[in-house]
N, C-alpha and C positions, 0 to 999 in steps of 0.2 A: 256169412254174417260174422262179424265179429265182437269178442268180447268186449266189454265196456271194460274204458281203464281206470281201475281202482286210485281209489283217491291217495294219494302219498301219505306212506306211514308217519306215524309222530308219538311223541313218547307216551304212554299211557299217564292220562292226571295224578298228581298226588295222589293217595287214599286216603283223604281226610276223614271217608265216615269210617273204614274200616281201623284208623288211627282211633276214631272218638268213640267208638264202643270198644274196642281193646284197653282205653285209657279209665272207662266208666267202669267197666270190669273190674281193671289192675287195682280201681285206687278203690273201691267198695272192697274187696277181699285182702288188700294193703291194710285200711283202715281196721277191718274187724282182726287181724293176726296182731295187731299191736292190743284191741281192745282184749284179744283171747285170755282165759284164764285156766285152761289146761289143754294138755300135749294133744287130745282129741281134735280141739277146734284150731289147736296151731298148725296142724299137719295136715287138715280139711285146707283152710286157708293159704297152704303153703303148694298143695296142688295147685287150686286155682289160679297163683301168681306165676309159676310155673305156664300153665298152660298159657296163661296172655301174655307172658314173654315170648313162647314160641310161636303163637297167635301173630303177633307182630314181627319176629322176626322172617315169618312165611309171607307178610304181606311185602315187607319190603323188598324181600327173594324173588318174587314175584315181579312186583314193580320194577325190578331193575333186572329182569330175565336172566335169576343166578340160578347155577347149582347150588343144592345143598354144599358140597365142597368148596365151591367158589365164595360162600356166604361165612360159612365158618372161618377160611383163609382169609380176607377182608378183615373182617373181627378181628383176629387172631394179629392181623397188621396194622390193624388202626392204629395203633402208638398209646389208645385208650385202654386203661385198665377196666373203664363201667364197661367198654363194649369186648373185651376179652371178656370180663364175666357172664354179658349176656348174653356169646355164644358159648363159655363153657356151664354156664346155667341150664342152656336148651340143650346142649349134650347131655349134661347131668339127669333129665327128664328120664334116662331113657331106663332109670334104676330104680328099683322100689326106694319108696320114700324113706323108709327108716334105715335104708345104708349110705343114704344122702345127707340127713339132717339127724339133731341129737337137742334134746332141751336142754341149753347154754347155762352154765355160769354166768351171774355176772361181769365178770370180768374178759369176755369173751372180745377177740381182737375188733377195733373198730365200732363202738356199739353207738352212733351217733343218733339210735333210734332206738328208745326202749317202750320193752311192751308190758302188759298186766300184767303176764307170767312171768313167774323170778325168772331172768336172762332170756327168754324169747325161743326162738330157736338157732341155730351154730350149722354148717357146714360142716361134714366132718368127714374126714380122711376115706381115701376110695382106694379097694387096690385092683382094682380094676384101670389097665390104662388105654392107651387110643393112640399106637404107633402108626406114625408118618401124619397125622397131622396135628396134633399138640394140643388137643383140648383138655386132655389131662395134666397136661403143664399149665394149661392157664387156669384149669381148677385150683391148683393147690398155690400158685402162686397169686390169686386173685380172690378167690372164695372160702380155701381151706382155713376155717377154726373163726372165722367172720361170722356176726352176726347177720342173720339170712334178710330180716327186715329191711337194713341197708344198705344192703350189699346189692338187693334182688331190686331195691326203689331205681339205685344208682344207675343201674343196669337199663331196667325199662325206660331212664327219662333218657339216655343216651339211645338208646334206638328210637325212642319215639324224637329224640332233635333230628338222628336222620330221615324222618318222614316229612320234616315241615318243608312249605314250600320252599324256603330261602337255601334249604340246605344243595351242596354239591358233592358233596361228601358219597362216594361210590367208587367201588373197584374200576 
């Protein structure tokens, strides 16, 4: 007897729904980090966006059957400064929250989204770095001393373009 032959592989579909609940997430804990009025609720909500950037960056790893290495490297090539932040953003995760972010100055680099709280929250300097594959260089050259609001918005809408259907954009 012999096996039946399986039907020919094809790309796995978009993930539109795991796109539309990463998006409903990002932009309810987006929203309340801008509405926030102390360091408490800014750094609750700063996890959250955090986690749905990584959230999204594992579906599309996924989707397009990467390594983690191969998904950072990608990033790190796009020629985009959103999508170097939102791999050196999901790097960044991997540090307690209060040696990643600092409640900002106003005058804090880039602030095209401000929030309740005087200056929001800010990226701020790591010395911790990540030799041989430069996520540490694209923190500080993309993220360092930036407002996290939109820096972190910029980030998730440039991964979430590489989810839509239209897109081709992949290593």
């Amino acid at each position: 007897m012999t096996a039946p032959t399986p039907p020919p592989a094809s790309p796995a579909p978009a993930p539109h729904q795991d796109l539309d609940r990463a998006r409903r997430a990002f932009d309810g804990a987006h929203q309340r980090i801008i509405a926030a009025s102390t360091e408490a609720d800014l750094v609750a909500e700063f996890g959250i966006l955090l986690d749905q950037l990584y959230r999204l960056g594992e579906v599309y790893r996924k989707w397009r059957g990467l390594s983690k290495d191969r998904l950072y490297r990608f990033l790190h090539d796009s020629g985009s400064d959103d999508l170097r932040a939102a791999g050196a953003a999901i790097w960044a995760r991997k540090f307690d929250v209060h040696k990643v972010v600092k409640v900002a100055s106003s005058d804090a680099a880039n602030p095209d989204i401000y929030s309740d709280a005087y200056g929001g929250l800010a990226w701020k300097p790591l010395a911790e770095g990540d030799p041989g594959v430069e996520r540490d260089k694209d923190y500080a050259d993309v993220l360092e001393g930036r407002h996290v609001a939109s820096t972190i918005r910029h980030a998730f809408d440039a991964m979430a373009a590489l989810l839509s259907p239209s897109s081709t954009a992949g290593p």
